[in-house]
C-alpha positions in Angstrom: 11.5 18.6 -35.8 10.0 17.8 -32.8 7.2 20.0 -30.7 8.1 22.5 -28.3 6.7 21.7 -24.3 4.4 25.0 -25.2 3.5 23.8 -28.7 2.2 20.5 -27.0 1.0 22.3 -23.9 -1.3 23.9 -26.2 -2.5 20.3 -27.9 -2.6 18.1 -24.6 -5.1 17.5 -21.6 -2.9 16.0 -18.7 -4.4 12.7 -19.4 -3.7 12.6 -23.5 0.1 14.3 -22.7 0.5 11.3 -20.0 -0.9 8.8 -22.3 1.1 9.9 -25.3 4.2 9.6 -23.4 3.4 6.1 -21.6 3.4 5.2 -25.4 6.3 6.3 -26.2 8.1 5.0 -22.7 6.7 2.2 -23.2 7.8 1.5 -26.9 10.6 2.8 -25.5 11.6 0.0 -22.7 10.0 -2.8 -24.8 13.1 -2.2 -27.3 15.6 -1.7 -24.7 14.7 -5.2 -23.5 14.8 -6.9 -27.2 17.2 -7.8 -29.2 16.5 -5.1 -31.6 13.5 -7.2 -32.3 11.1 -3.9 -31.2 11.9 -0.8 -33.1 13.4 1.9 -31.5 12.3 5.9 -31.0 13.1 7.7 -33.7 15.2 11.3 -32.4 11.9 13.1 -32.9 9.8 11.0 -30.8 12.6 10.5 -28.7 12.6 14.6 -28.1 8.5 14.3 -28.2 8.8 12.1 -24.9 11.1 14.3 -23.0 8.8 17.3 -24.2 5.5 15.5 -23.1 7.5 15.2 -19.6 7.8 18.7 -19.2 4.3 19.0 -19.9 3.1 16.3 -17.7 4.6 18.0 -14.8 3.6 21.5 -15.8 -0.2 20.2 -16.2 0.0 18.5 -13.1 1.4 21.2 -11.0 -0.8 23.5 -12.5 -3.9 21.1 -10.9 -1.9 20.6 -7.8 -2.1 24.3 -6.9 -5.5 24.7 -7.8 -6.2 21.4 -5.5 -4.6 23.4 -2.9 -6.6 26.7 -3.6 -9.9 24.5 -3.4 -8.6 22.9 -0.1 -8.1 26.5 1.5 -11.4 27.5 0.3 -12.7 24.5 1.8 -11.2 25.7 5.0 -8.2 23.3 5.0 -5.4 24.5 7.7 -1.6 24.5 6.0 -1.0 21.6 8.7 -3.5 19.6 6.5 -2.5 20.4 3.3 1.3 20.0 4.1 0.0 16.4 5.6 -1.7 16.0 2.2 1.4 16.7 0.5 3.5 14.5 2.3 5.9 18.3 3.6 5.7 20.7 6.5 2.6 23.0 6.3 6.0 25.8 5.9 6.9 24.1 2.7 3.3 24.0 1.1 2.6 27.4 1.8 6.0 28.4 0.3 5.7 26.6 -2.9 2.0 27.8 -3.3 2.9 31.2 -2.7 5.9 30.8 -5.1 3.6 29.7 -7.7 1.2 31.8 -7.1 4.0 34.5 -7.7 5.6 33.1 -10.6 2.2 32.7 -12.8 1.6 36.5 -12.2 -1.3 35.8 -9.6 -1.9 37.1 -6.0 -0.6 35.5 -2.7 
């Protein structure tokens, strides 16, 4: 049975989750090119990949907001960050609040 997003969560940096499942994606298009000449993902490391998605984006959101903490300590304006972010400076400060809000944390 494959591992839970939290399970691997727990294992993973961002980089060794991202490079785990460029492995797997990789393996992954290489066989949906051949002619069943590269072996295909097995259901477990099938699930594995779409888990190590989940926690790709969950590591990487989690450095995104403190990238944004450290640019407001730093004295960044929301008009930056939101520039920085490619949205409106309305939007980043949402979505950081939100976050902040949904981990438990202070806004």
């Amino acid at each position: 049975m494959a591992a839970s997003p939290d399970e691997l969560e727990r294992q993973h940096t961002l980089s060794t989750a991202t490079t785990r499942y460029d492995e797997l994606r990789m393996r992954d298009a290489l066989a949906a090119m051949a002619d069943a000449g590269s072996p295909q993902l097995s259901k477990d490391e099938a699930l594995e990949m779409l888990a190590l998605s989940e926690v790709v984006i969950r590591k990487a959101g989690y450095g995104r907001q403190s990238m944004v903490r450290s640019a407001r300590s730093a004295g960044a304006s929301w008009t930056q960050i939101g520039a920085a972010l490619g949205s409106s400076k309305q939007a980043a400060w949402e979505s950081h609040n939100r976050w902040l809000e949904e981990q438990g944390l202070e806004t």
